[in-house]
C-alpha positions as CSV (number, residue, x, y, z in Angstrom):
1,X,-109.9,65.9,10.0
2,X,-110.3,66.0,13.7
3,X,-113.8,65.6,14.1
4,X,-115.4,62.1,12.7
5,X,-118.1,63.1,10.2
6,X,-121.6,62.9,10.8
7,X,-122.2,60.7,7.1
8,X,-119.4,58.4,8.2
9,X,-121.3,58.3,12.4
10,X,-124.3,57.4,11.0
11,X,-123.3,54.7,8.3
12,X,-120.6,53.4,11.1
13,X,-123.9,52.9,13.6
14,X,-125.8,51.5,10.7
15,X,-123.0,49.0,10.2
16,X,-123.1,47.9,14.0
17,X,-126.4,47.7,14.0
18,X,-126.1,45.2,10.8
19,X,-122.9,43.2,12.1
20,X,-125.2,42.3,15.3
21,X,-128.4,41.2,13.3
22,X,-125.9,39.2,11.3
23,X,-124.9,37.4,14.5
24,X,-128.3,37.4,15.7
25,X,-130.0,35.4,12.5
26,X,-127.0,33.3,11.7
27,X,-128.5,30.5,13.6
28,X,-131.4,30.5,11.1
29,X,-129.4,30.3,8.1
30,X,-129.5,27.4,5.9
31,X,-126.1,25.3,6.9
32,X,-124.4,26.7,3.2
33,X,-125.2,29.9,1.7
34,X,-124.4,31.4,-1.4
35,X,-120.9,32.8,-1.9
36,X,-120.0,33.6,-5.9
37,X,-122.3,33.9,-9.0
38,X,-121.3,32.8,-12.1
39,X,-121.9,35.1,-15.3
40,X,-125.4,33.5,-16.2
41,X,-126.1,34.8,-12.7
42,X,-126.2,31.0,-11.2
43,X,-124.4,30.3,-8.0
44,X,-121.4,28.0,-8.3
45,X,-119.6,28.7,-5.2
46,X,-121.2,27.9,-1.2
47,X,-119.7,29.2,2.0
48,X,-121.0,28.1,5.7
49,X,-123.3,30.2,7.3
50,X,-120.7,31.8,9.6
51,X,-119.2,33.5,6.6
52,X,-122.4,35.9,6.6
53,X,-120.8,37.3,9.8
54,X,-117.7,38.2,7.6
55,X,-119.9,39.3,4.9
56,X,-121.7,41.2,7.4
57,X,-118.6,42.7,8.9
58,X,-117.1,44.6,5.4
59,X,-119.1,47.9,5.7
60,X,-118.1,48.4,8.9
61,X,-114.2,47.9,8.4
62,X,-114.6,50.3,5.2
63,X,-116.3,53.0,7.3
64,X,-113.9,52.5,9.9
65,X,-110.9,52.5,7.0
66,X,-112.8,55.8,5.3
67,X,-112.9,57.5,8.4
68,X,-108.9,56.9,9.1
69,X,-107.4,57.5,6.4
70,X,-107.4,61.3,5.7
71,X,-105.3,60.8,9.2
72,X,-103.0,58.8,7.8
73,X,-102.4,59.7,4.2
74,X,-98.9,62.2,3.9
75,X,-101.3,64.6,1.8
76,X,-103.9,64.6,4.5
77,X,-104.1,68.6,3.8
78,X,-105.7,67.6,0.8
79,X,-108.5,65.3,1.9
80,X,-110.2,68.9,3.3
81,X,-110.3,70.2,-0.7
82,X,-112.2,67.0,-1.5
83,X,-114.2,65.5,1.2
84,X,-117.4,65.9,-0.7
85,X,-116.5,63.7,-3.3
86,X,-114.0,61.6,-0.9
87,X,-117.3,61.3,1.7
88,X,-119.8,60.4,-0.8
89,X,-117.6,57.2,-2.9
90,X,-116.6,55.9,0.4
91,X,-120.0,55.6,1.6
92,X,-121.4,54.3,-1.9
93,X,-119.2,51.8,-1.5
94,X,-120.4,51.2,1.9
95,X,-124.1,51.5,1.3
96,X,-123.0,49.0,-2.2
97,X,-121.5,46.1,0.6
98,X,-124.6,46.4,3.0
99,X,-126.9,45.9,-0.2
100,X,-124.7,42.9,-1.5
101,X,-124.8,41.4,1.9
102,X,-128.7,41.6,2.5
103,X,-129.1,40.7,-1.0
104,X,-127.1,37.4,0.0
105,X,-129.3,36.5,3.3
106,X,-132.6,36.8,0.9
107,X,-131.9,34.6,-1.5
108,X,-130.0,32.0,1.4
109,X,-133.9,32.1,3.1
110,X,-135.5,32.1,-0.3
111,X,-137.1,35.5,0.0
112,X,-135.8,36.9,-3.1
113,X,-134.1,35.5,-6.2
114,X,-133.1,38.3,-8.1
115,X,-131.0,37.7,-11.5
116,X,-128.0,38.5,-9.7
117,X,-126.3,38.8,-13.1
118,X,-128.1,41.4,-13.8
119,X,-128.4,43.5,-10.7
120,X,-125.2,42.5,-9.2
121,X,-123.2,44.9,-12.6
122,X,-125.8,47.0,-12.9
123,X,-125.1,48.4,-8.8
124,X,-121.5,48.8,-9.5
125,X,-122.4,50.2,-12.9
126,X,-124.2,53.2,-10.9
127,X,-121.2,53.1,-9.0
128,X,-119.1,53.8,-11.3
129,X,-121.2,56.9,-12.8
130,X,-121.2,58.5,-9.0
131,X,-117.1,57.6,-9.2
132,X,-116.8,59.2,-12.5
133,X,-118.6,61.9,-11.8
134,X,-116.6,62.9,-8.6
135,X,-113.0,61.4,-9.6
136,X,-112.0,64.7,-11.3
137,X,-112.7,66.4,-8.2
138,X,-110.2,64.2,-6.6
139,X,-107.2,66.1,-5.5
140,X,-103.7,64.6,-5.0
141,X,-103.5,61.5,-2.4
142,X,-101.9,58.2,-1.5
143,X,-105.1,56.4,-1.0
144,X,-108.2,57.5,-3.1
145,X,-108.1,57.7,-7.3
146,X,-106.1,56.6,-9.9
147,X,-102.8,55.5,-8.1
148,X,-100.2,55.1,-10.6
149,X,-96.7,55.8,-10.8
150,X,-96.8,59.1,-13.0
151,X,-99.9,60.8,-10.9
152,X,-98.2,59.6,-8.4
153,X,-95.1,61.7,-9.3
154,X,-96.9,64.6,-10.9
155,X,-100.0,67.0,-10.0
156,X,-100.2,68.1,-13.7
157,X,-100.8,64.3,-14.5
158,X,-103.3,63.3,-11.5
159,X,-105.7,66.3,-13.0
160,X,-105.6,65.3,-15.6
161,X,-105.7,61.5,-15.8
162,X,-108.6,62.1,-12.9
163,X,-110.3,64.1,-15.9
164,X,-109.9,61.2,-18.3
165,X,-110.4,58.8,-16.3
166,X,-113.3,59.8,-14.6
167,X,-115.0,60.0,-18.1
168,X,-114.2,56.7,-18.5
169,X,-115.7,55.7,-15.4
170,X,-119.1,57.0,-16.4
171,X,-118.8,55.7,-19.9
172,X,-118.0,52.0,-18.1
173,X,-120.7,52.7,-16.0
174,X,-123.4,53.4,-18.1
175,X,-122.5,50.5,-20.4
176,X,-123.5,48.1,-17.2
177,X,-126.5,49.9,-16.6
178,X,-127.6,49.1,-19.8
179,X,-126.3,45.6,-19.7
180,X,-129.3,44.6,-18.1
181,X,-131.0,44.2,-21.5
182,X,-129.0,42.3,-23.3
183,X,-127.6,38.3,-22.8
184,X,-125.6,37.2,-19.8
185,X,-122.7,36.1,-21.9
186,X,-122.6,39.9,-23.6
187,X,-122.8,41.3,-20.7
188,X,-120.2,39.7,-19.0
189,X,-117.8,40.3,-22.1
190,X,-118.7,43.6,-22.1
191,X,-117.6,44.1,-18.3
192,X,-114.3,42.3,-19.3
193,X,-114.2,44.7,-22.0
194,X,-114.6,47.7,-20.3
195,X,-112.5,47.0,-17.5
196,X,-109.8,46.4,-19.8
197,X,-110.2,49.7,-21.6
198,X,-110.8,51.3,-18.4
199,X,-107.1,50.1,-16.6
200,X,-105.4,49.9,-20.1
201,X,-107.0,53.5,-21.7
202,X,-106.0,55.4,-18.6
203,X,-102.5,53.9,-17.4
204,X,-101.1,54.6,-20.8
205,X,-102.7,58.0,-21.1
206,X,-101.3,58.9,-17.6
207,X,-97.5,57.7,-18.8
208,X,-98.1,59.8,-22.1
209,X,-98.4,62.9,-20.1
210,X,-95.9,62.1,-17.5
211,X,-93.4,61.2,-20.3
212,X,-94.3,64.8,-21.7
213,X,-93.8,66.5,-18.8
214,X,-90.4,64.9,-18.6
215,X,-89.0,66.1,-21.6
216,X,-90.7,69.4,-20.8
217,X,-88.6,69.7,-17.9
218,X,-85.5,68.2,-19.9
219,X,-85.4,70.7,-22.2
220,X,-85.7,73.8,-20.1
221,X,-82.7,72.3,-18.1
222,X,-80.8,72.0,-21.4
């Protein structure tokens, strides 16, 4: 991790580049823009314009915070058996604030006014698929994955609760992606929903095989 990668170079220029137009049209901004959406996709929180600067400024600090961390994580060894998959959801993530961010200026000058309700889940729902898709190839780490006590405490249980929770990941995914056909209020209970399963489905499913592998290890020391 000595050299900063090229993906991470360009999206960090990118992110520059973005942070200065952000300074640059702030002027022309209307005096509030819009800061939160409800579920029906309605906005029902405002934010000065010098907040787009913040808003502007997000990729950049997660670039900068993707290309660090392998350096600073105790199983830094390990970042060199994933970086693919590390590479590609750090910059998803990065490439998903730059959208949300332009997506905010166009509707603050009124040159777009997508149903955020809809387009808003169904981005992260793609997210989710591409996080699914590469958690299992996650390898053990203090930063990236499914940080809980026991995979925390166990190799055996961060493969496999990466496994199980990556196909989780996908499953919530896909069911945002499709919410884009059915009711605002459906939708957003079915986010809630599958959030819930998501955190709930996974923690336990982690302790289960930790609390295996305990009394595995209890009962060979017997």
């Amino acid at each position: 991790m000595k050299k900063i990668d090229p993906v991470f170079a360009v999206l960090g220029a990118l992110s520059i580049v973005q942070l200065a137009a952000s300074i640059a049209i702030c002027p022309s901004l209307p005096e509030t823009i819009p800061f939160h959406w409800n579920a029906s996709g309605q906005v029902d929180n405002w934010a000065s314009r010098p907040w787009s600067i913040l808003l502007a400024a997000f990729p950049l600090v997660m670039i900068v915070l993707a290309a660090v961390i392998p350096r600073l994580d105790p199983k830094s060894e390990n970042y060199e058996r994933h970086w693919p998959s590390y590479r590609l959801i750090m910059a998803m993530v990065t490439i998903l604030m730059a959208g949300l961010y332009w997506m905010t200026i166009a509707i603050s000058l009124d040159l777009w006014n997508p149903d955020v309700s809809r387009v808003v889940p169904a981005a992260i729902g793609v997210l989710f698929i591409v996080i699914g898709n590469y958690l299992p190839r996650v390898r053990h780490n203090y930063t990236l994955g499914i940080r809980l006590p026991w995979t925390l405490a166990s190799e055996r249980v961060w493969t496999k609760t990466h496994r199980f929770g990556g196909a989780l990941f996908m499953i919530v995914g896909l069911v945002l992606v499709a919410g884009v056909f059915i009711s605002p209020t459906a939708r957003f209970v079915s986010l809630i929903f599958g959030l819930a399963v998501l955190i709930g489905a996974t923690s336990l499913y982690s302790w289960i095989l930790w609390k295996k592998e305990q009394q595995g290890e209890k009962k060979n020391t017997d």
